[in-house]
Z-matrix of the N, CA and C atoms (Angstrom, degrees):
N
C 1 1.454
C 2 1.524 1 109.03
N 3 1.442 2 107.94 1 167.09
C 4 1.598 3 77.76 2 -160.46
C 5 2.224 4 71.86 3 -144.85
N 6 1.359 5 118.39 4 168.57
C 7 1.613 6 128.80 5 -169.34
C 8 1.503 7 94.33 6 -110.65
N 9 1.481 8 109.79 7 148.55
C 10 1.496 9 127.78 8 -171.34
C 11 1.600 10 87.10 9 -114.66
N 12 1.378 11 111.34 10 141.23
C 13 1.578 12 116.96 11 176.64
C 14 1.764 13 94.47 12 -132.58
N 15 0.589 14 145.14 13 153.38
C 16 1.585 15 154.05 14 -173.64
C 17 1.770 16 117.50 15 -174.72
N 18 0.916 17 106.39 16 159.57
C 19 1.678 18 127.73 17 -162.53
C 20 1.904 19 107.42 18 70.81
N 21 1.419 20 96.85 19 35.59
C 22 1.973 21 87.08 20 171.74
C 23 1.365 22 111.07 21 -69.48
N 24 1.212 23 91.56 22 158.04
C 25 1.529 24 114.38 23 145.26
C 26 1.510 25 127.13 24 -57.98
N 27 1.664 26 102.91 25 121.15
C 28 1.768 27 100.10 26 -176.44
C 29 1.231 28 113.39 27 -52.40
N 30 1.938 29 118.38 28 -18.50
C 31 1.191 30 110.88 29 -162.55
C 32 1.764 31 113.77 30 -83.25
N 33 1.471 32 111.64 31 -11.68
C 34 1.302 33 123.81 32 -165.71
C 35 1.342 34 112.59 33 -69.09
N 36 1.451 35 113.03 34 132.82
C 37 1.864 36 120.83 35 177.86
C 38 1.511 37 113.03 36 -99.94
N 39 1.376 38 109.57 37 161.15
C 40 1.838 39 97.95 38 175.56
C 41 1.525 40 96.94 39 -53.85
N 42 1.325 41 138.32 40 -41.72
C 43 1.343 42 119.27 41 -140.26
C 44 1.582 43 94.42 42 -67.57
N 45 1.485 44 133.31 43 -53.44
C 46 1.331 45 141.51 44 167.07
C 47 1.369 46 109.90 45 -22.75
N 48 1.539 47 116.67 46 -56.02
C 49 1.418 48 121.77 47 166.71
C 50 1.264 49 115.63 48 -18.40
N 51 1.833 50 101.37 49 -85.54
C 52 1.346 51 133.40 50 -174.85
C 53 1.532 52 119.10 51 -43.75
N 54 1.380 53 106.64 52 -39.02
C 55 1.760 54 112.36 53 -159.94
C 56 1.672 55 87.08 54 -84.69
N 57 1.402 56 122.99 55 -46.49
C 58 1.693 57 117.00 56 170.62
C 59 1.549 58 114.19 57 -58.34
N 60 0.831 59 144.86 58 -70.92
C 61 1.370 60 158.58 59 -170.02
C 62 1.729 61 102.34 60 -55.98
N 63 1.073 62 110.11 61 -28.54
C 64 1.853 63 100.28 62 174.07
C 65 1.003 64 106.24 63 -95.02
N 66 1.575 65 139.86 64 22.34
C 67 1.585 66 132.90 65 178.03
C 68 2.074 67 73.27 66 -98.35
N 69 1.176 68 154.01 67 13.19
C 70 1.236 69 130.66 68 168.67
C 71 1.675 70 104.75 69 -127.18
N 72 1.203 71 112.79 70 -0.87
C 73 1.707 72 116.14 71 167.95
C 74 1.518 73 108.04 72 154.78
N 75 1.145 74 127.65 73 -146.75
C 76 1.398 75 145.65 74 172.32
C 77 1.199 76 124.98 75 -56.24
N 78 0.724 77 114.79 76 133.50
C 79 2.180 78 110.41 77 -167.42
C 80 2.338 79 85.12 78 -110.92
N 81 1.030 80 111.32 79 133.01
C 82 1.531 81 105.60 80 176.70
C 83 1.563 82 83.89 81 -109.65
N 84 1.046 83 125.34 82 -53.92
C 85 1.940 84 126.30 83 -155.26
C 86 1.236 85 91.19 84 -145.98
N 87 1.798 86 91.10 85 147.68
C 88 1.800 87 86.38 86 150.89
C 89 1.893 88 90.16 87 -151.93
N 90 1.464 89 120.32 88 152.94
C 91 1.257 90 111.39 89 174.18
C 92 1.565 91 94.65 90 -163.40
N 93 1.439 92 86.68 91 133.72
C 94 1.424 93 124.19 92 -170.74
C 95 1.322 94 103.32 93 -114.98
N 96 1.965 95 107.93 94 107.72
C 97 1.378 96 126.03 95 -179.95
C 98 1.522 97 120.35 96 -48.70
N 99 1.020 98 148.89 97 139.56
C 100 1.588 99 142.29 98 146.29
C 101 1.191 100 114.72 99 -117.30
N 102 1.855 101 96.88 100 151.95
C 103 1.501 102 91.02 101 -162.52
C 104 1.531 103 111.36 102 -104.54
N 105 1.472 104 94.17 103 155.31
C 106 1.608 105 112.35 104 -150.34
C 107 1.280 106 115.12 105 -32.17
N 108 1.283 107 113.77 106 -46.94
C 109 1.789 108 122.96 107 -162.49
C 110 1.025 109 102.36 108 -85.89
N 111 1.650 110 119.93 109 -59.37
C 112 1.383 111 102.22 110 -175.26
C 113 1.260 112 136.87 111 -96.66
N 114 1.221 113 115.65 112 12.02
C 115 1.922 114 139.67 113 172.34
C 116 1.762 115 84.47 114 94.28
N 117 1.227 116 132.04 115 -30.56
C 118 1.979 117 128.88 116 -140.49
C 119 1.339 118 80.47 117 -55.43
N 120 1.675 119 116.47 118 155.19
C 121 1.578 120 130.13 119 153.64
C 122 1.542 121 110.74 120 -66.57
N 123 1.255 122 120.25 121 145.15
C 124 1.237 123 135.38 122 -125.16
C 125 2.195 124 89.99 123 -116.59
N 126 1.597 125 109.69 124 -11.77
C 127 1.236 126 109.16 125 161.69
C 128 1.548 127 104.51 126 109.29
N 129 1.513 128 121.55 127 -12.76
C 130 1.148 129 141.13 128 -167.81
C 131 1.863 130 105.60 129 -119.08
N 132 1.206 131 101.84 130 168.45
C 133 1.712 132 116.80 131 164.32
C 134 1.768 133 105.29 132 -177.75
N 135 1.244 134 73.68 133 167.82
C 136 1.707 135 83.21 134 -173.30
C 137 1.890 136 101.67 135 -131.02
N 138 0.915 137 124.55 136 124.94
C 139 1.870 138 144.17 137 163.26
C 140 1.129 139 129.47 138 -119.59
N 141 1.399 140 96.33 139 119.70
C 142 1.726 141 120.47 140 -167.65
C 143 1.578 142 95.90 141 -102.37
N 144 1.503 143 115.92 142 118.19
C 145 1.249 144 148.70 143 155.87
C 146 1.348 145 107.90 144 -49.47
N 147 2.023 146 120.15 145 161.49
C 148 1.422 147 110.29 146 160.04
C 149 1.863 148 102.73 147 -83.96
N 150 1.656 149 112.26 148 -32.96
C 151 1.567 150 76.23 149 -164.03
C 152 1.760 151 79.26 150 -129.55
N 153 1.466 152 104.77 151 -175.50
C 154 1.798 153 109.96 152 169.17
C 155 1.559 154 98.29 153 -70.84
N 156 0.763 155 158.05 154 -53.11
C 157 1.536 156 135.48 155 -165.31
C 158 1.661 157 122.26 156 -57.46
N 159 1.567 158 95.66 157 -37.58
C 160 1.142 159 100.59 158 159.64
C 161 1.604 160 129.74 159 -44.68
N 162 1.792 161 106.63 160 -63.09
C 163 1.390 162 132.07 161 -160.04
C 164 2.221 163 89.26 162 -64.55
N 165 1.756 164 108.93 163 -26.55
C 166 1.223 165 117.91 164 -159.26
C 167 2.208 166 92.61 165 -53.42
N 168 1.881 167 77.69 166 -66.36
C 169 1.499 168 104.76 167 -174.44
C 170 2.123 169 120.21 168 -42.38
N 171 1.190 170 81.41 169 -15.29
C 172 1.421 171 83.17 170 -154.74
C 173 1.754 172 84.65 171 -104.27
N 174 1.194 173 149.76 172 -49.21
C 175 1.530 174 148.04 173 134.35
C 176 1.450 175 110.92 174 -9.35
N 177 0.971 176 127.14 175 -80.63
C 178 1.711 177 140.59 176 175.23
C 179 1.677 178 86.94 177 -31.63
N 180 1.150 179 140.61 178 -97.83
C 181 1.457 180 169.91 179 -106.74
C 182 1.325 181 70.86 180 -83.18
N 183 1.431 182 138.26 181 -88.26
C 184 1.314 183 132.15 182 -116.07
C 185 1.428 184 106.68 183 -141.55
N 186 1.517 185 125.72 184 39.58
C 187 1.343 186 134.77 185 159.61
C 188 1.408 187 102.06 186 -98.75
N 189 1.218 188 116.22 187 117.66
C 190 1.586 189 119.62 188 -180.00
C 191 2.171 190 118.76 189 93.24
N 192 0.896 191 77.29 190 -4.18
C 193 1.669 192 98.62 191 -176.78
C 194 1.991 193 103.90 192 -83.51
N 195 0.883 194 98.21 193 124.24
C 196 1.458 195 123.13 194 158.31
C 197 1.152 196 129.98 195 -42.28
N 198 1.439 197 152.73 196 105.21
C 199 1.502 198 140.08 197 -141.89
C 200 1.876 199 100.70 198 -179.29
N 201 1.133 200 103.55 199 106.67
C 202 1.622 201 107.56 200 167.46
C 203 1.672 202 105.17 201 55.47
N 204 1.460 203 100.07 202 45.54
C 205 1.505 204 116.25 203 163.56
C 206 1.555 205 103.71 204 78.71
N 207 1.099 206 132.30 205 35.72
C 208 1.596 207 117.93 206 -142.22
C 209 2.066 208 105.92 207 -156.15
N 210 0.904 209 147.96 208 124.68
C 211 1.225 210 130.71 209 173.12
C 212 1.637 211 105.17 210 -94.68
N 213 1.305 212 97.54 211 117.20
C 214 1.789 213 108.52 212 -168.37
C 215 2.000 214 109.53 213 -67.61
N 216 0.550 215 127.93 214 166.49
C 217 1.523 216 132.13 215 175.44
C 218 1.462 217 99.00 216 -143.20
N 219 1.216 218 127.59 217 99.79
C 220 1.415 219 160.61 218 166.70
C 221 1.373 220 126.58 219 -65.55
N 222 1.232 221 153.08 220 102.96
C 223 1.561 222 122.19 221 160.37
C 224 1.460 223 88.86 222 -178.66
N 225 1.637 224 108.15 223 173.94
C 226 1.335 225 121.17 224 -157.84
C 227 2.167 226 103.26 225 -63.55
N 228 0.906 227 89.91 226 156.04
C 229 1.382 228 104.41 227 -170.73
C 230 1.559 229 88.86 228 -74.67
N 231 1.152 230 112.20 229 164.76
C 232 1.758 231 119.79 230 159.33
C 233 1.686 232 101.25 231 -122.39
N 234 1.276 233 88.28 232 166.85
C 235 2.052 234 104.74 233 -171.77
C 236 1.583 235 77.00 234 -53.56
N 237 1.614 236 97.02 235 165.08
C 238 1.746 237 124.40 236 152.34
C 239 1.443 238 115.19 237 -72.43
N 240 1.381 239 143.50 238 107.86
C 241 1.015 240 142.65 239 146.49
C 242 1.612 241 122.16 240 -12.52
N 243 1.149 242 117.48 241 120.95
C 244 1.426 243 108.21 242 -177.91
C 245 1.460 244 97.05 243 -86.70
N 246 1.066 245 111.36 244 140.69
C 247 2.070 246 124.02 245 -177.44
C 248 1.887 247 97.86 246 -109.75
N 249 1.453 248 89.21 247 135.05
C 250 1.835 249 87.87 248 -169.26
C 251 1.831 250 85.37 249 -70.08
N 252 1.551 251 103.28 250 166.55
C 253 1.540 252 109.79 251 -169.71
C 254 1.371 253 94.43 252 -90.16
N 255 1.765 254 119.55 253 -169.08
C 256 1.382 255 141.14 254 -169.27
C 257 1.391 256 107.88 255 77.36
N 258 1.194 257 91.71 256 174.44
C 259 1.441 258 121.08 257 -159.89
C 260 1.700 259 115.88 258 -83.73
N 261 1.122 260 120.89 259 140.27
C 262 1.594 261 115.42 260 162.51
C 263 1.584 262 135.30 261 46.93
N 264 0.919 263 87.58 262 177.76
C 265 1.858 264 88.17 263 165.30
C 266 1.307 265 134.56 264 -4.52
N 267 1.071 266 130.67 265 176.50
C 268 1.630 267 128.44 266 164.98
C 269 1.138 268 119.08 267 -97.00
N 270 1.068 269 119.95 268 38.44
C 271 1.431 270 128.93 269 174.85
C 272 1.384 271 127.05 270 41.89
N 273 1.175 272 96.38 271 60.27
C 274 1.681 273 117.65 272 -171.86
C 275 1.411 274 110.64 273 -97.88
N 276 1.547 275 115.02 274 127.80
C 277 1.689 276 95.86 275 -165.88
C 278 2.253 277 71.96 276 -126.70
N 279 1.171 278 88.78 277 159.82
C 280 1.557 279 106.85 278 165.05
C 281 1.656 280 114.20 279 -20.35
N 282 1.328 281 92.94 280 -72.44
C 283 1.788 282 94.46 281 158.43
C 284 1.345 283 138.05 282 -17.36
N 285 1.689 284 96.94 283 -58.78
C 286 1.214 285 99.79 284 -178.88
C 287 1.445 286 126.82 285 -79.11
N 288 1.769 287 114.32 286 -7.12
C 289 1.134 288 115.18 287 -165.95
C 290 1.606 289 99.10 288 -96.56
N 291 1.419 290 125.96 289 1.00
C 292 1.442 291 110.94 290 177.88
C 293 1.502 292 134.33 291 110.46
N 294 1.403 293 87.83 292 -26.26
C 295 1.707 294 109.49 293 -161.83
C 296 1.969 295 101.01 294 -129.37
N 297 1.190 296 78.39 295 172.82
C 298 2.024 297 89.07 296 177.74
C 299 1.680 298 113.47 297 32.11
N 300 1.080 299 130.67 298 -29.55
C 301 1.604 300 113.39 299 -161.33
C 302 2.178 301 104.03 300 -89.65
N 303 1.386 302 100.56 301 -17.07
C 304 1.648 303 92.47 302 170.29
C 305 1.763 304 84.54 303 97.50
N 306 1.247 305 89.51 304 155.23
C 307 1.423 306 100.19 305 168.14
C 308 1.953 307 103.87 306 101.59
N 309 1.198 308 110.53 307 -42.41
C 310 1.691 309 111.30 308 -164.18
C 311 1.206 310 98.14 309 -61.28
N 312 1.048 311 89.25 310 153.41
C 313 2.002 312 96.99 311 168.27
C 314 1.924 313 116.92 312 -91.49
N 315 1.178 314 92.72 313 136.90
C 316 1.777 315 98.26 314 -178.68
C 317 1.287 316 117.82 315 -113.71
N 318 1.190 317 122.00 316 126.85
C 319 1.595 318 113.57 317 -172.21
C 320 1.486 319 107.16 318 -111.02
């Protein structure tokens, strides 16, 4: 299982992560999203503990806690949502919207 940290600082690096998060045990991972276009960190990260008591200690400590100007919001990560695949939109063609493409019915 791995801890959700959110409201960072853009300025924060994993190593910042790591050197905070091991004052409560073992740091295994930590990775801090950026967003696609512009590389910037995305304001979030996620840190995987070695065991749950650890991930416990380190939740307790620093959900609501103050850190690089910032009040952190801490707590266990949840699974990733699986997102159905394809592309874009809802596949709305002229047609479907009613108007201009011919075909709708008008009463």
């Amino acid at each position: 299982m791995s801890i959700y940290v959110g409201n960072l600082s853009y300025e924060v690096t994993q190593d910042d992560l790591s050197q905070t998060f091991a004052e409560y045990g073992t740091v295994k991972r930590v990775q801090v999203p950026t967003d696609r276009e512009t590389g910037r960190m995305r304001g979030f990260a996620f840190v995987e503990m070695e065991t749950d008591a650890e991930e416990a200690a380190a939740i307790e400590a620093l959900d609501g806690a103050e850190w690089m100007g910032r009040d952190l919001k801490v707590n266990k990560a949840k699974p990733r949502e699986e997102r159905p695949s394809g592309g874009g939109g809802g596949g709305w063609s002229n047609q479907n919207r009613g108007g201009g493409g011919g075909g709708g019915r008008r009463y």
